[in-house]
N, C-alpha and C positions, 0 to 999 in steps of 0.2 A: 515687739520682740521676734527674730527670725529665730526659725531651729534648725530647716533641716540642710544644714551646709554641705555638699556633698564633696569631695573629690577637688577640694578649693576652689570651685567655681563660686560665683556669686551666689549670694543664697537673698532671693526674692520672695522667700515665704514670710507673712506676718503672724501673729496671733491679735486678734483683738477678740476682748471680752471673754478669753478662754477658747476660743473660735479659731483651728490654724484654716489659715489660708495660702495656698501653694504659690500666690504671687499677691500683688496689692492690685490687680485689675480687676476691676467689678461690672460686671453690666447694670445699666441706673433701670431703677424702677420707670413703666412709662414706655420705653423705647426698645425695651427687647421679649414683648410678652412674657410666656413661661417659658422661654429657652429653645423650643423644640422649632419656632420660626428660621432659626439661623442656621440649622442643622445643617443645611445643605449647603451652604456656602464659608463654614470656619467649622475648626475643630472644639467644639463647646468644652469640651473634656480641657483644654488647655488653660482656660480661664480660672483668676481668682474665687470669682464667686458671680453669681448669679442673681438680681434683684427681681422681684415678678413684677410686675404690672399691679397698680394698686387694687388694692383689696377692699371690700366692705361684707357686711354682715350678709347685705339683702344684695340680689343682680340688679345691677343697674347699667341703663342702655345709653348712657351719656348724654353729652349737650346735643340738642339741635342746630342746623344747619352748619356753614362751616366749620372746620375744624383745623384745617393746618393753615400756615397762611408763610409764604416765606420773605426773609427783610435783610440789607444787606449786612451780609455777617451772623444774621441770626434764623431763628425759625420761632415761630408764634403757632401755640397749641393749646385748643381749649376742647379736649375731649370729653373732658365732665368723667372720667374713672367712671368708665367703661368697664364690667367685669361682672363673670358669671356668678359672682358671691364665694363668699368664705366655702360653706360645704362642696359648692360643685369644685372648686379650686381643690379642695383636701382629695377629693375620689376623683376626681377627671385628671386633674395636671401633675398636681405633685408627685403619685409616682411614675412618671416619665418624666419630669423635673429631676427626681432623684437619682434615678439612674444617669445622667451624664457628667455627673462626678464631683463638679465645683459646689461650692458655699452654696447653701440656699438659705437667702433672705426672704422673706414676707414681707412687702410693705403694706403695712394696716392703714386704712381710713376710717371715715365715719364720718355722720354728720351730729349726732349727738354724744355724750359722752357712755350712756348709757352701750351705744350699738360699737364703741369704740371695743369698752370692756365685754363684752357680748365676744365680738370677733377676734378680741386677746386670747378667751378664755380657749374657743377651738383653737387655734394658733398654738397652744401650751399645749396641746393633747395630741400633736401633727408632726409629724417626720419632716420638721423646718430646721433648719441650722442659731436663725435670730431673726427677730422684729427687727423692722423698722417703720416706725412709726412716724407717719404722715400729719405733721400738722399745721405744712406749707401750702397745699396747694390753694393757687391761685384762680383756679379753673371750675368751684364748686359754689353755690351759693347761698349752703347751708356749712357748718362746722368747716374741715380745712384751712385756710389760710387762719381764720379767726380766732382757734388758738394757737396759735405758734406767733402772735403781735406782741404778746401780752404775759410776762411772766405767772401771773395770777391765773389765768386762762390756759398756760403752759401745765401752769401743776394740778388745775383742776380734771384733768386727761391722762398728764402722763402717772400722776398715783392712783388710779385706778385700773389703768393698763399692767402699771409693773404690779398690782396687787393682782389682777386677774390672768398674769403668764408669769409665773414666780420662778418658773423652769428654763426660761428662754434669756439668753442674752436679748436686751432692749437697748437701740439707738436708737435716737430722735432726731427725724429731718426736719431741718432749721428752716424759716424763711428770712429770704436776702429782704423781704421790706419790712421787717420786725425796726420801729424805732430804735430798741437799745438792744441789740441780738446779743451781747453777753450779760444781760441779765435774764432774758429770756434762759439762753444756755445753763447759766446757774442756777436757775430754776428745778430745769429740768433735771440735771444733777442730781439736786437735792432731795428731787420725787423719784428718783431712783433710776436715771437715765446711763445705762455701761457706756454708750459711746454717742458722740453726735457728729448725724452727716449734713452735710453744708456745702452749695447754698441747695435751696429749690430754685424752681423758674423765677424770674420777676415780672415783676405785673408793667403789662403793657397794653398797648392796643394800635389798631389800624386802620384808616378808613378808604374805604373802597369812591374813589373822587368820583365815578364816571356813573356811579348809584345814589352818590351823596350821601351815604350810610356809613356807620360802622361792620365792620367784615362781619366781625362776631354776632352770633346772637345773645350774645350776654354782654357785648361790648366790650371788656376785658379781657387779656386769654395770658401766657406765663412765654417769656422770652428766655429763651435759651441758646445756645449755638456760640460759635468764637467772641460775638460782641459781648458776653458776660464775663468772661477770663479773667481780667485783670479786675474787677470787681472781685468774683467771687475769691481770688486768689487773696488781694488785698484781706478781704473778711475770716477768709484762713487762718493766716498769718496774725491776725490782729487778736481772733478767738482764742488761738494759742496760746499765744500770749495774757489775755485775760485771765483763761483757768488756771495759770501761774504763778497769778497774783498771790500777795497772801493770804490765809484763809478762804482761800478755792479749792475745790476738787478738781484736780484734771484727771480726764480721761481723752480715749483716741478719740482722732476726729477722720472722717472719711468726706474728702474733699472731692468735691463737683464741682463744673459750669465750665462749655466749653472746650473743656480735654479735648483733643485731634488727635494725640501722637504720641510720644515719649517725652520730647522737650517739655510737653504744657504739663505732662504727669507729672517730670520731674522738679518742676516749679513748684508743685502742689507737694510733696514728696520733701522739698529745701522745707516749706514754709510751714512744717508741722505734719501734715496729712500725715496718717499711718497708711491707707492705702488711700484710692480713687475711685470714682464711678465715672463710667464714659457712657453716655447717650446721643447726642443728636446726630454726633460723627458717624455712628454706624447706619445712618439713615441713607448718606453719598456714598459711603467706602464702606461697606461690610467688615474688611481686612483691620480696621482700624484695632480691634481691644489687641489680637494677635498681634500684629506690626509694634503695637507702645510694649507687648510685653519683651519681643526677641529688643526690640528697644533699650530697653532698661537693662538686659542684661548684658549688652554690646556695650552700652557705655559705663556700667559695673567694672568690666572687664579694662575697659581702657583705661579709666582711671586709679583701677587699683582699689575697688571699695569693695567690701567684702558683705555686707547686707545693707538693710536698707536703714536700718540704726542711726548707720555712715553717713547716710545722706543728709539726714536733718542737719539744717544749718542753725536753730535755732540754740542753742547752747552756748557757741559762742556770740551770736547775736545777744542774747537776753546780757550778757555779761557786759555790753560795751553800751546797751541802750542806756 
């Protein structure tokens, strides 16, 4: 739902989960720390919203030895969520976080369920805008990816989290290698989940020929960058669709993988998304979340659509399937 239409310009602001957001551009957890890195080269203040860097109870110093690794079209990362812990996060970052204007999300991790609801529970007591909750990554070798496979495994986390931040809008990030990801999704729903973002990285790996090893020290690491697009886009579109079914809840969904620009937003934007998260792009092009937003609002303009409501193509899609 857009509100603040001004002066019959386009109106790019959303609300999700009660949450207004001045545009549907997000920076993704993972790739733009706590905000204050980009400072110097974009105006933070322009941006939808803001994702931190993921979060856990206790500091953790991440994975050993490599960490990025690049493949054509994508980028491979196994930084192990890296992060000074929930309390230094709440006193060190947040208020500089909040002062530069946009949505601020929290992305929660953990590796047990116990330190999940632990980290929920500061999170409800902390000048955040919403959770998001991590139960994709691929990069960890404890908790993460493992439940977000598994709808049972799903609700065993996400009803504990939304029982210990009862204050906080809660989305839950999906993973792209979940067997049945809308059952997972209805899951999480059902445990009490406002929106779900999608995809996370997917699981991959790389090996270094001239060492005869694997790159990683964990062997696996989470692939991201342009070669997921039309996957994660696909998964969109098709989640959408799921929670539509009947006897499903829908709720928003906040689409990721690969975004560069306006075009790949607005794909995600057609195919259900209420808003987007951009990450690996801002790794080459800085410019990139600002460039998709004057974007979005240049071809608003051109075609005559007046929020972003407009855009969803799926309504008349769902009619004809």
């Amino acid at each position: 739902m857009s509100i603040l239409n001004t002066d019959g310009a386009p109106d790019l602001s959303q609300v999700i989960a009660g949450v207004v957001f001045k545009n549907p551009v997000i920076a993704a957890s993972g790739t733009f720390g706590y905000g204050r890195e980009y400072g110097e080269l974009i105006d933070l203040s322009r941006l939808g919203g803001i994702c931190t860097k993921g979060l856990t109870l206790r500091p953790r110093t991440g994975n050993t030895g490599q960490r990025i690794h690049e493949t054509p079209a994508g980028l491979l990362n196994s930084i192990g969520l890296e992060n000074p812990g929930i309390p230094a996060f709440i006193e060190k970052e947040l208020p500089r976080l909040r002062e530069l204007g946009p949505v601020v999300i929290a992305n929660l991790s953990g590796s047990t369920v116990e330190e999940y609801a632990e980290g929920a529970a500061l999170l409800n007591d902390a000048a955040i805008d919403m959770i998001e909750l991590n139960i994709s990554c691929p990069n960890v070798k404890a908790g993460g990816m493992t439940f977000g496979l598994d709808p049972e495994a799903a609700v065993s986390v996400v009803g504990p989290v939304r029982k210990a931040a009862p204050d906080k809008p809660l989305a839950v990030k999906l993973s792209p290698n979940a067997p049945d990801l809308a059952a997972v999704a209805r899951a999480c729903v059902r445990a009490g989940a406002d929106a779900l973002s999608l995809v996370n990285t997917f699981k991959a790996m790389a090996i270094d020929i001239r060492r005869r090893r694997p790159v990683f020290a964990n062997v696996s690491a989470g692939l991201s960058g342009p070669a997921v697009r039309p996957i994660a886009l696909r998964m969109v579109w098709e989640l959408y669709g799921a929670l539509r079914e009947p006897g499903a809840a829908a709720v928003p969904l906040i689409g990721m993988g690969g975004i560069a620009g306006a075009e790949d937003a607005l794909e995600f934007l057609m195919a259900g998304a209420s808003a987007i998260q951009i990450g690996s792009a801002t790794f080459p092009h800085p410019q990139t979340m600002i460039e998709t937003i004057d974007g979005l609002k240049v071809f608003m303009e051109k075609e005559g659509i007046k929020n972003l409501a407009e855009l969803n193509i799926r309504g008349g899609a769902e009619k004809t399937a």
